[in-house]
C-alpha positions in Angstrom: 0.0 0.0 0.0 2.8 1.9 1.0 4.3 2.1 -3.2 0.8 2.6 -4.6 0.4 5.7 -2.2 3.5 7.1 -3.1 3.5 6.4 -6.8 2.7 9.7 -8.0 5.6 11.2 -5.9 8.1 8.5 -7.6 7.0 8.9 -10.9 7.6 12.8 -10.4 11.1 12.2 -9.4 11.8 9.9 -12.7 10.2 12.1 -14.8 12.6 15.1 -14.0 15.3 13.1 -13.6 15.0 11.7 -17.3 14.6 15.3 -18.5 17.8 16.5 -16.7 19.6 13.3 -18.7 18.3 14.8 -21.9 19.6 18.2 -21.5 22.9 17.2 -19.7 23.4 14.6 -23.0 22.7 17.6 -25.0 25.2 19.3 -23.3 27.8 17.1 -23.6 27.1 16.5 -27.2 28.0 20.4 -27.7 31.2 20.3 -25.1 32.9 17.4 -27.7 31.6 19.3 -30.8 33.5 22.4 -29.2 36.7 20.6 -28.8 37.2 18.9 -31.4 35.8 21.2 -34.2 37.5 24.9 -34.1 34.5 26.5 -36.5 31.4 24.9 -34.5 29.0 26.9 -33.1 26.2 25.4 -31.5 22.2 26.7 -31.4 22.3 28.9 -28.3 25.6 30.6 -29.5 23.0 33.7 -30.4 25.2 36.8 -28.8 27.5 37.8 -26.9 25.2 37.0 -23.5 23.5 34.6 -24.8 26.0 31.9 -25.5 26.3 28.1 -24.5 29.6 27.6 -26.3 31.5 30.2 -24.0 30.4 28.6 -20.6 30.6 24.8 -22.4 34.4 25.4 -23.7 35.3 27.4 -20.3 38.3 26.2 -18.1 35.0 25.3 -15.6 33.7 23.2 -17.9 35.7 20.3 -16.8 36.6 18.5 -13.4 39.7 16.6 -13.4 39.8 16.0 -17.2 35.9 14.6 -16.9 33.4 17.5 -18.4 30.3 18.7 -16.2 28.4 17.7 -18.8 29.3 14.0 -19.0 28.9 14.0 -14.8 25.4 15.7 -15.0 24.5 12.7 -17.6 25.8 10.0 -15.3 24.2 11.6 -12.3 20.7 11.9 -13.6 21.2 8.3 -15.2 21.8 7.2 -11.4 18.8 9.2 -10.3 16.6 7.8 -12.9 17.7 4.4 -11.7 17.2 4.9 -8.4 13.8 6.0 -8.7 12.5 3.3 -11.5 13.9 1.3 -8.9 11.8 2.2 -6.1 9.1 2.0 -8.2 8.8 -1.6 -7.8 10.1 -1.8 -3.9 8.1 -2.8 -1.1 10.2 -2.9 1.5 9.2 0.2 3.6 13.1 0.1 5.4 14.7 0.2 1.9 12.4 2.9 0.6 13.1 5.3 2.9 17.3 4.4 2.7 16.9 4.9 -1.2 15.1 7.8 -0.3 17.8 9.3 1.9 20.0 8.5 -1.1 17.9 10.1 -3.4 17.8 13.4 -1.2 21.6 13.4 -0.2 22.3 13.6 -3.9 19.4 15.8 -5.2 20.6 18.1 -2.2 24.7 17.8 -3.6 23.4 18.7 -7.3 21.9 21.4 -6.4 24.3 23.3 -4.3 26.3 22.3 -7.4 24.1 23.9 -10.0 24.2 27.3 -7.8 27.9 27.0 -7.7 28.0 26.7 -11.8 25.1 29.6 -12.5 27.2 31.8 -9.9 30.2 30.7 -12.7 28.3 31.1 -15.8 26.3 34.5 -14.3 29.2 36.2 -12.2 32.3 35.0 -13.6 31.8 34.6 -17.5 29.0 36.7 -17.5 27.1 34.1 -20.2 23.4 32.7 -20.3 24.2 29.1 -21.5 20.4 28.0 -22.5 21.4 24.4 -21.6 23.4 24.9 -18.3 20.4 27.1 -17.5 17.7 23.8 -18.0 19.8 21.9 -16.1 20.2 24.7 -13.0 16.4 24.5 -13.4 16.0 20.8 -13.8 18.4 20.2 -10.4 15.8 22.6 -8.3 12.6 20.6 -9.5 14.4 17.4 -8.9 15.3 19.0 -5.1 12.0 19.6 -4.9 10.3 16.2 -6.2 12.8 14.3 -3.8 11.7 16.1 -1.0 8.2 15.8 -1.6 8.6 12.4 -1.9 10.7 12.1 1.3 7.8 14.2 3.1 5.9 10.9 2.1 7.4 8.6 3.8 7.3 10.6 7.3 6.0 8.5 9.8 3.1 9.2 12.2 3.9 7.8 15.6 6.0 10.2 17.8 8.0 6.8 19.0 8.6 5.7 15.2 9.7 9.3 14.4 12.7 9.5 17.2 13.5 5.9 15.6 13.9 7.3 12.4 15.5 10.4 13.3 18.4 8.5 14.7 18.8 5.8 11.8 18.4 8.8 9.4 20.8 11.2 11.1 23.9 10.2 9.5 22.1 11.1 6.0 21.0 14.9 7.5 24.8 15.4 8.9 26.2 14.4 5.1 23.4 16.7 3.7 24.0 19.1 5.9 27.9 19.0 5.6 27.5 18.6 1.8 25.6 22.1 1.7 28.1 23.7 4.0 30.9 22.9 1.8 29.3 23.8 -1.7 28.2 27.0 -0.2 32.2 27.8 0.9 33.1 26.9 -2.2 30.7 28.9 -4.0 31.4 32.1 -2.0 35.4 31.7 -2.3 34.9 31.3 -5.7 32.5 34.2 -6.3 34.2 36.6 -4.1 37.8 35.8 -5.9 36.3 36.5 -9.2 32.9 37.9 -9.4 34.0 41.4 -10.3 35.7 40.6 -13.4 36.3 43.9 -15.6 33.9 45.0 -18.3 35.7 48.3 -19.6 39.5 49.3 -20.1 38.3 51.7 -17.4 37.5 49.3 -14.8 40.9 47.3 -15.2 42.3 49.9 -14.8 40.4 50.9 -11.5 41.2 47.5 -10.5 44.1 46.2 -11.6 46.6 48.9 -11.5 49.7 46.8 -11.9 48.5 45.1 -14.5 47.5 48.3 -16.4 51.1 49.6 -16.0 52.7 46.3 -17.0 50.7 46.3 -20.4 51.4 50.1 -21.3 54.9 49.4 -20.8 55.1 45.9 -23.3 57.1 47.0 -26.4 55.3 47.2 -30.0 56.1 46.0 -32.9 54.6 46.5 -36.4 53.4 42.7 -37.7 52.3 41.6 -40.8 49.0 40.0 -40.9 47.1 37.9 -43.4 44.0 35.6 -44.3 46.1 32.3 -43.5 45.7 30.6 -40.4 43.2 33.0 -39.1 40.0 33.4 -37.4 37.7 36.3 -36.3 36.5 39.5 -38.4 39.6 41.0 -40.3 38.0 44.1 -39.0 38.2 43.0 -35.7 39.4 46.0 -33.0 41.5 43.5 -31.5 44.1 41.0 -33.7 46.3 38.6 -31.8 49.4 37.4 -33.9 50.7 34.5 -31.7 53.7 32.3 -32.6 53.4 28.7 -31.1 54.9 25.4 -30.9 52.6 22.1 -30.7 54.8 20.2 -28.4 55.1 23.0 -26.1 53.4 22.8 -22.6 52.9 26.6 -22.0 51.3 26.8 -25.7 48.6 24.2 -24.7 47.9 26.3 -22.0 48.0 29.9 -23.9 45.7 27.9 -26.3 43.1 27.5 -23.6 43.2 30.9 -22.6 42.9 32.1 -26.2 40.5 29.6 -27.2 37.9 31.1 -24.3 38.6 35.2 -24.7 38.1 34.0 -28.7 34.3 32.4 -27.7 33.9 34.6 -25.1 34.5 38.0 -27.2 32.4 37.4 -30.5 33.3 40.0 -32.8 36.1 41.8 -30.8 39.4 39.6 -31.8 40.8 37.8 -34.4 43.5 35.6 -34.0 46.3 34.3 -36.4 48.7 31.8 -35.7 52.0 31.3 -36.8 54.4 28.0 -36.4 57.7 28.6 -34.6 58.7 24.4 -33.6 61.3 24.5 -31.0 63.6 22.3 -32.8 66.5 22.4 -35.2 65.3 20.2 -38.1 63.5 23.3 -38.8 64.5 25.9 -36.8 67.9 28.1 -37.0 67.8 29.5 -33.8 67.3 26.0 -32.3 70.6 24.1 -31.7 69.2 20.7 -30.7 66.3 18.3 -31.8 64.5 19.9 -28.3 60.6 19.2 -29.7 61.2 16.1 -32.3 57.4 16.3 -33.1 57.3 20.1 -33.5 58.1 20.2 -37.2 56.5 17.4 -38.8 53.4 18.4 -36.6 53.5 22.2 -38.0 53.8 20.7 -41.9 50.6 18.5 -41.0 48.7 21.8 -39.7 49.0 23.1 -42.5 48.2 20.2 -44.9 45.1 20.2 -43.2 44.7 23.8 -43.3 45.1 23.3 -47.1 42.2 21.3 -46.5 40.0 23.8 -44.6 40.6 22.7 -41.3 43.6 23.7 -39.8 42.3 25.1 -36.5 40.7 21.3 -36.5 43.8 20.0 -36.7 45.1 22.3 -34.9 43.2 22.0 -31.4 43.6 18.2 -32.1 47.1 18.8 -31.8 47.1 20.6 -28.5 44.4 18.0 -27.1 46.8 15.2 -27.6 49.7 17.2 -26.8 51.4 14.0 -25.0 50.9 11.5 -27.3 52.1 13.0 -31.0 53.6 10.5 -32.7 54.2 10.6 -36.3 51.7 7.9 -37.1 49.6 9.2 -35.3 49.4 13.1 -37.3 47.8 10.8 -39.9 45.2 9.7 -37.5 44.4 13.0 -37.0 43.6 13.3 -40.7 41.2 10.4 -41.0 39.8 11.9 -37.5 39.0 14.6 -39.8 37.9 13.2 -42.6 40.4 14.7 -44.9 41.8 13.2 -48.3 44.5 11.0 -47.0 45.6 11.3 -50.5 45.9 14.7 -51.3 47.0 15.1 -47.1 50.1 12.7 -47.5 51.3 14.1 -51.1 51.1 17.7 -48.9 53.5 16.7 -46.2 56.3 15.6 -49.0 55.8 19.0 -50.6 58.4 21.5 -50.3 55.9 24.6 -50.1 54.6 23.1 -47.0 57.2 23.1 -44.9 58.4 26.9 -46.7 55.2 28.3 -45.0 56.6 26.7 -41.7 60.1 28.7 -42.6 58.3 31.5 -43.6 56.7 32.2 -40.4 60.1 31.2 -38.5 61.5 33.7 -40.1 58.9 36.3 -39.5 59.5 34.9 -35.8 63.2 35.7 -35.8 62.5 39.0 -37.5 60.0 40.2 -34.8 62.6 38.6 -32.2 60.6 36.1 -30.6 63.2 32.9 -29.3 60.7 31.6 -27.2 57.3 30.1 -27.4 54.5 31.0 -27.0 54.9 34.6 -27.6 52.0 36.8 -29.5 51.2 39.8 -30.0 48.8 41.8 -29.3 47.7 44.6 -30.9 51.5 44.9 -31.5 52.6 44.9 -28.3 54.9 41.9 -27.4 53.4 39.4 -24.7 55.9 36.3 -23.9 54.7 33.1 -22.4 51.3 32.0 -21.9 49.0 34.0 -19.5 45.8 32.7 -18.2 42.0 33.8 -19.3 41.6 36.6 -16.8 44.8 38.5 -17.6 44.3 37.9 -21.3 40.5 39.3 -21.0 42.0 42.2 -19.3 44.7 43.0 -21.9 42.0 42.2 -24.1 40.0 45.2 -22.7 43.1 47.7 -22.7 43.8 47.2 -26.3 40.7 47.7 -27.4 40.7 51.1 -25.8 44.2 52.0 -27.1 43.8 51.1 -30.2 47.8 50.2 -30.9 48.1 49.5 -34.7 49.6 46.0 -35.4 
């Protein structure tokens, strides 16, 4: 009697629980898109504000190499199962334990989904119309898990001191469990909630910083279509020279990668090759990066192709694992003509575009990767997100001329 009565309550906990696995699977279906294809955009990419792809490629976007996404599947999965489940349970003891379950983890996801809406609302400043269901979707799952639990109270005042005490290990985890996503929350928040919107504001804010980028020495850099993306009209143009087998150019890559989603419109970014390694570099004196070369020739093969910043952010992804078979993986991953792809890496005005840009490199000084320029003005080694956003800001108002 004790199911049939609380049917309704179970059914309402499946049913939200299978919606937040639809919209988390959508999710993650647009986080792989974004990392593996440099021109997707996905449906809710609309504006500036209004974009998924900037909160779905963010550094917050991941956990320990595992995206939110992918964990918001699994977890509704496990809520879904719990509560299809329970449909079919009699036992009143086991109810109420997979009940407790139920509300410890409806509890956790949502403290969770107020910690990523403070990310996605304070920090990146983006509505993601996806993340946003699923904020939604973790409060009406709160909700229908309470109500359920609120089912199952018993009557008697004895019974209810018995429960109380079995069930007061799972309100100390709640209750712990809420403490420590709302410390995490706030620390996060405070650190970074007032990020700058203006030159004039990192300016207010961030004096050193301000003085630091005034001082950075400019350079005049020439700039074409090749290896580019953003509006050639864009206020902003970041001329960086990288190397694929360098650490510190995955992680400038990042940093690029989200001011890029983050700032539609406002910069375009060109990239140049400059392998750390003497097989095709003068100012290197040893084989340093082995890969560097070959990888840079196969860049732009592809880019031949039409999808060199593909190939590109495949590169970076799989930073630790480049071997030379496997830059022809890479290919097929694309679905490029393996053909036309292997007769370009034996051509000799493939790897001339890589000493053409060394050159440019040396000319410009750089002897160190990453090092770009922006705006003109010379910024070596990678920086993170923030700073970059804020440099970002500043040349925008200055306006140097590459």
């Amino acid at each position: 009697m004790e199911r049939k009565g609380q049917r309704k309550e179970v059914l309402l906990v499946l049913g939200v629980s299978l919606l937040g696995l639809g919209i988390a699977y959508e999710a993650e279906l647009v986080h792989r898109q974004l990392k593996t294809d440099a021109g997707f955009t996905s449906f809710c990419n609309v504006n500036r504000i209004v974009n998924c792809d900037v909160v779905l490629s963010s550094r917050w976007s991941e956990v320990a190499g595992v995206s939110v996404s992918l964990l918001a599947t699994v977890f509704y999965a496990v809520l879904a199962l719990l509560a299809t489940v329970l449909l079919f349970t009699d036992a009143p003891v086991t109810r109420r334990r997979m009940t407790g379950v139920l509300v410890a983890a409806a509890t956790s996801g949502v403290g969770f989904s107020l910690y990523m809406a403070a990310i996605a609302f304070g920090v990146l400043r983006a509505v993601c119309v996806l993340c946003t269901g699923l904020y939604l979707v973790g409060l009406a799952t709160f909700f229908a898990v309470w109500r359920l639990h609120r089912s199952l109270q018993v009557a008697g005042r004895k019974e209810k001191t018995v429960t109380w005490h079995r069930d007061l290990w799972l309100y100390s985890g709640v209750t712990l469990a809420g403490v420590l996503v709302l410390v995490a929350v706030l620390w996060e928040t405070a650190r970074l909630w007032r990020e700058p919107a203006s030159a004039e504001e990192v300016a207010r804010s961030d004096p050193r910083l301000t003085q630091w980028f005034r001082n950075l020495t400019v350079a005049e850099v020439p700039v074409d279509a090749r290896n580019s993306r953003g509006p050639a009209d864009a206020p902003v143009t970041i001329v960086e020279f990288s190397d694929f087998e360098c650490t510190h150019c995955a992680s400038l890559h990042k940093a690029l990668r989200e001011t890029w989603l983050r700032s539609p419109g406002l910069v375009r970014i060109v990239f140049r090759h400059f392998p750390l390694d003497s097989a095709c570099n003068p100012l290197v004196q040893s084989r340093f990066h082995t890969l560097a070369c070959e990888a840079a020739v196969a860049a732009e093969c592809a880019g031949r192709q039409g999808k060199f910043w593909q190939y590109h952010d495949l590169l970076f992804e799989h930073q630790k694992r480049l071997e030379e078979k496997r830059l022809r993986d890479f290919a097929r991953d694309l679905r490029l003509d393996l053909v036309s792809f292997d007769r370009c890496m034996q051509d000799p005005d493939s790897r001339q575009q890589i000493q053409d840009d060394i050159a440019l490199g040396i000319k410009l000084g750089v002897n160190s990767t990453p090092t770009m320029f922006l705006n003109g003005r010379v910024i070596r080694g990678a920086v993170d997100a923030e700073t970059l956003h804020r440099a970002l800001l500043l040349a925008e108002a200055s306006k140097a001329s590459p």
